[in-house]
VEXFI-228843 format. One record per residue (C-alpha): residue in three letters; x, y, z. Coordinates in nm, 4 decimals. Each point is the difference from the previous one (the first is absolute). Layout:
<recs>
(Ala (X Y Z)) ...
</recs>
This chain:
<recs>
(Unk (2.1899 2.3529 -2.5601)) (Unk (0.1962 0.2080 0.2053)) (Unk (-0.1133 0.1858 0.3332)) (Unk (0.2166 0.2501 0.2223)) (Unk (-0.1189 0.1215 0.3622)) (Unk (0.3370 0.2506 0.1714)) (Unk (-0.0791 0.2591 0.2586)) (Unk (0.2897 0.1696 0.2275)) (Unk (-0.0431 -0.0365 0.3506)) (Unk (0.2798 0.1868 0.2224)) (Unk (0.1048 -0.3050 0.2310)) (Unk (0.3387 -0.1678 -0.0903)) (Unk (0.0313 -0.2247 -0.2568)) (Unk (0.1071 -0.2555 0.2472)) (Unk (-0.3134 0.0203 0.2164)) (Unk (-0.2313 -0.0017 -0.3217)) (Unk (0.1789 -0.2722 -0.1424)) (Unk (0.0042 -0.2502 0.3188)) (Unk (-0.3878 0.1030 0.0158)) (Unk (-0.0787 -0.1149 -0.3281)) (Unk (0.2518 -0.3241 0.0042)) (Unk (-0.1977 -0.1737 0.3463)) (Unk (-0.3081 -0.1182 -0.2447)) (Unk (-0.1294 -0.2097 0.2276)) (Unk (-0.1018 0.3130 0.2262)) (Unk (-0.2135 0.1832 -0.2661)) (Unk (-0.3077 -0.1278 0.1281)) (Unk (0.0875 0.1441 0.3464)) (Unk (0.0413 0.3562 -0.1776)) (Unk (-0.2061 -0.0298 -0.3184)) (Unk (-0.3984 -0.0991 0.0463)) (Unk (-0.0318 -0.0902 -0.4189)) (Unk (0.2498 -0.2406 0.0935)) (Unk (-0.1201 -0.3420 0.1128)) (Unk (0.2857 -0.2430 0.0445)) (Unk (0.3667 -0.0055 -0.0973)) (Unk (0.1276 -0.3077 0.0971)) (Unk (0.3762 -0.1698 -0.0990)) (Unk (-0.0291 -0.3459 -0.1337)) (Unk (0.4015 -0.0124 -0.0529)) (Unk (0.2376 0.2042 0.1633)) (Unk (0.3728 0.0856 -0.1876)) (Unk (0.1472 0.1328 0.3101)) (Unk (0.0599 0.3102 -0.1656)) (Unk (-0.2911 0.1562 0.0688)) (Unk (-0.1943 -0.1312 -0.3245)) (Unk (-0.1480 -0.3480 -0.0685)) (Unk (-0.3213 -0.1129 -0.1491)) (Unk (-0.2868 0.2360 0.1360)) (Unk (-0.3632 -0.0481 -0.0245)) (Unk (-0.2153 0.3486 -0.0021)) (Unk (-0.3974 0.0806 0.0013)) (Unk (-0.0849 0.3713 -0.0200)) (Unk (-0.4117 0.1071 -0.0198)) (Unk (-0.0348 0.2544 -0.2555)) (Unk (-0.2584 0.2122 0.1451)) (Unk (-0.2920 0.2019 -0.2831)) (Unk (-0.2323 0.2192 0.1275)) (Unk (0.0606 0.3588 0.0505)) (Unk (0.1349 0.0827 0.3216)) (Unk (-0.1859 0.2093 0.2608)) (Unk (-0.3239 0.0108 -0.2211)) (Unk (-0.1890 -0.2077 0.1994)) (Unk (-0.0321 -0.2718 -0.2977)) (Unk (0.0325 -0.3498 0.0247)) (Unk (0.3966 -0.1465 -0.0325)) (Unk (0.1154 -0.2829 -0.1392)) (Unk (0.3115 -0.1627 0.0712)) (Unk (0.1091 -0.2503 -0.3199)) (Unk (0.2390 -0.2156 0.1570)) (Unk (0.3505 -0.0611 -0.2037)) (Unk (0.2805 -0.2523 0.0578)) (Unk (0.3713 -0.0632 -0.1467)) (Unk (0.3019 -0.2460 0.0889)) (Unk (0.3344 0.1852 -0.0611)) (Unk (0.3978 -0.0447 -0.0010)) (Unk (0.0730 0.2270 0.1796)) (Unk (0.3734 0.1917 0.0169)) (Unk (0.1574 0.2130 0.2350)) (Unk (0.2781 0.2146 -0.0993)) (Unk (0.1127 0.2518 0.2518)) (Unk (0.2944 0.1244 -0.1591)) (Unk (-0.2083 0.2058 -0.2834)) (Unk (-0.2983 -0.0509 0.2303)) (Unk (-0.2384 -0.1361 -0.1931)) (Unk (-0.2615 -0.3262 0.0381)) (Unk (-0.0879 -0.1706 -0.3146)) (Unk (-0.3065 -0.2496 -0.0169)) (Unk (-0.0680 -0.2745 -0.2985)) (Unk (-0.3418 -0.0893 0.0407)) (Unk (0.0134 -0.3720 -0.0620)) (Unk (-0.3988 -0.0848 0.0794)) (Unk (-0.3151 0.1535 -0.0622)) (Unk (-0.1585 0.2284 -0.2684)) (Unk (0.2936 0.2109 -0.0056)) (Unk (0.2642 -0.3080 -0.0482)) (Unk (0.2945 0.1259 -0.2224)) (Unk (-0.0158 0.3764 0.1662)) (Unk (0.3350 0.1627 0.0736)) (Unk (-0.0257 0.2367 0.2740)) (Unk (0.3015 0.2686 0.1538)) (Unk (-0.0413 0.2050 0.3014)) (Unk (0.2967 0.2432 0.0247)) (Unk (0.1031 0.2459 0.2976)) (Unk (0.2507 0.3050 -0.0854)) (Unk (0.0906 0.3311 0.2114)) (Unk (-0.1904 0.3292 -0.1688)) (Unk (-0.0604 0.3018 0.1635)) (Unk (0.0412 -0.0971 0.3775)) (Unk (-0.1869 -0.3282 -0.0465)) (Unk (-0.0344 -0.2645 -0.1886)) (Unk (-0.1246 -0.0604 -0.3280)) (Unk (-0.2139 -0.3508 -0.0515)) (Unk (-0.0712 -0.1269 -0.3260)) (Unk (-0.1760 -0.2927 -0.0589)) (Unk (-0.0161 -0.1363 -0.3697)) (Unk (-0.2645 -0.3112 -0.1392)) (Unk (0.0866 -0.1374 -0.3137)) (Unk (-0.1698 -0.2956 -0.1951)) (Unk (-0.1470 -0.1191 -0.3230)) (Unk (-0.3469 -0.0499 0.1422)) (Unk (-0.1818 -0.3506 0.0616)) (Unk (0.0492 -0.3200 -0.2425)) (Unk (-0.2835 0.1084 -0.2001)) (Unk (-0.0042 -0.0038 -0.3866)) (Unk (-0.0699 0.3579 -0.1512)) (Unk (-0.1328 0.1313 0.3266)) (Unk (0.2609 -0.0127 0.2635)) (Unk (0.2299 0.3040 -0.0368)) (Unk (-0.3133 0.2287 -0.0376)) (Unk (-0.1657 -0.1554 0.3053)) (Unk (0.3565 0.0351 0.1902)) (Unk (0.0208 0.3811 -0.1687)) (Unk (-0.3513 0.1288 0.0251)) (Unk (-0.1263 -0.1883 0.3260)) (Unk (0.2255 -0.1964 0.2336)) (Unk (0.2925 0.2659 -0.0499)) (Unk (-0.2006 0.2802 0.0890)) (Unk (-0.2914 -0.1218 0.2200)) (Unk (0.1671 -0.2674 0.1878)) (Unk (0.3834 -0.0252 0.0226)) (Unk (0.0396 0.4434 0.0721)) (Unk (-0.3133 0.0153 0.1563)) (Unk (0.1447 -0.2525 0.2965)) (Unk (0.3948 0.1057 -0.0898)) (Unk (-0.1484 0.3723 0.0281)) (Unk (-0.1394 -0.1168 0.3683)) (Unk (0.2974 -0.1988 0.0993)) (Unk (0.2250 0.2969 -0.0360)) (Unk (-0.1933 0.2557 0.1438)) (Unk (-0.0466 -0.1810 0.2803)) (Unk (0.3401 -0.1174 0.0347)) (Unk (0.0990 0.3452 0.0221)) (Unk (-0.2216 0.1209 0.2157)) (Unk (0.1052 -0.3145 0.2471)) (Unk (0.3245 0.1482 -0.0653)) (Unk (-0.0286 0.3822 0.0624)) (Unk (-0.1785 -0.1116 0.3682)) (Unk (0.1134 -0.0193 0.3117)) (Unk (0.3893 -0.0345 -0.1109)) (Unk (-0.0012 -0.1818 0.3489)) (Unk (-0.2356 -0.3180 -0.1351)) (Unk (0.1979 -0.2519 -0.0761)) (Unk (-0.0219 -0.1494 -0.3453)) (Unk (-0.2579 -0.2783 -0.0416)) (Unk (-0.2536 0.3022 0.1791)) (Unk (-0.0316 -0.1701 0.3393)) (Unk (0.0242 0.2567 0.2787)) (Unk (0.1617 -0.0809 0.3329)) 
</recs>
């Protein structure tokens, strides 16, 4: 299975990238998000990072009910700001074994972000690449990845004054 979410957003790479590196403030900016918490730091800006994200069905503004499914993964999580890019290992929870890159590269006055999911589906015999292909690719891991980076951006393309992390003064 193999997902890809990129948009272009025209604030620096820089800016982008620093947004998308504090994890532990997407809750602040992100309301599927809800907790990112570090249960290891590497001093590098990575460690061992524990993440719950809803992922919300229902279809928005028709009045309907919505249901948020609740998700959670433990990651290794990388920081490498000389390509910039962040790489998580999901080492916990249904996803364990996914390989995920987010990368951040100048394009047309902005910034290009890519993120990439890549895995071989749950531990299950004859089902678990279609169920990672067919449902928890599509339906889960871009419909929160989708979220995250929208909202990201939009965090991003704000007040260029707020500092990163979203807290105003």
């Amino acid at each position: 299975m193999r997902t890809v979410d990129e948009q272009l957003t025209r604030v620096p790479t820089n800016r982008i990238f620093r947004l998308a590196r504090e994890v532990e403030q997407w809750p602040d900016l992100l309301s599927h998000y809800r907790y990112v918490r570090f249960r290891e730091s590497d001093g590098l800006g990575g460690g061992i990072v524990e993440m719950s994200a809803n992922r919300p069905f229902g279809i928005a503004g028709a009045g309907g009910p919505r249901i948020d499914w609740p998700t959670w993964w433990l990651s290794v999580m990388q920081v490498d700001p000389a390509k910039p890019s962040i790489r998580f290992r999901h080492i916990e929870g249904i996803t364990n074994g996914m390989d995920v890159e987010w990368s951040f590269a100048p394009d047309a006055g902005g910034t290009r972000v890519r993120i990439v999911h890549v895995w071989d589906g749950p531990g299950l015999p004859f089902v678990g690449v279609p169920v990672a292909k067919y449902l928890i690719g599509p339906v889960f891991i871009h419909g929160i990845a989708s979220r995250t980076l929208s909202g990201l951006i939009r965090a991003a393309e704000g007040d260029p004054q707020t500092p990163i992390g979203g807290a105003r003064a």
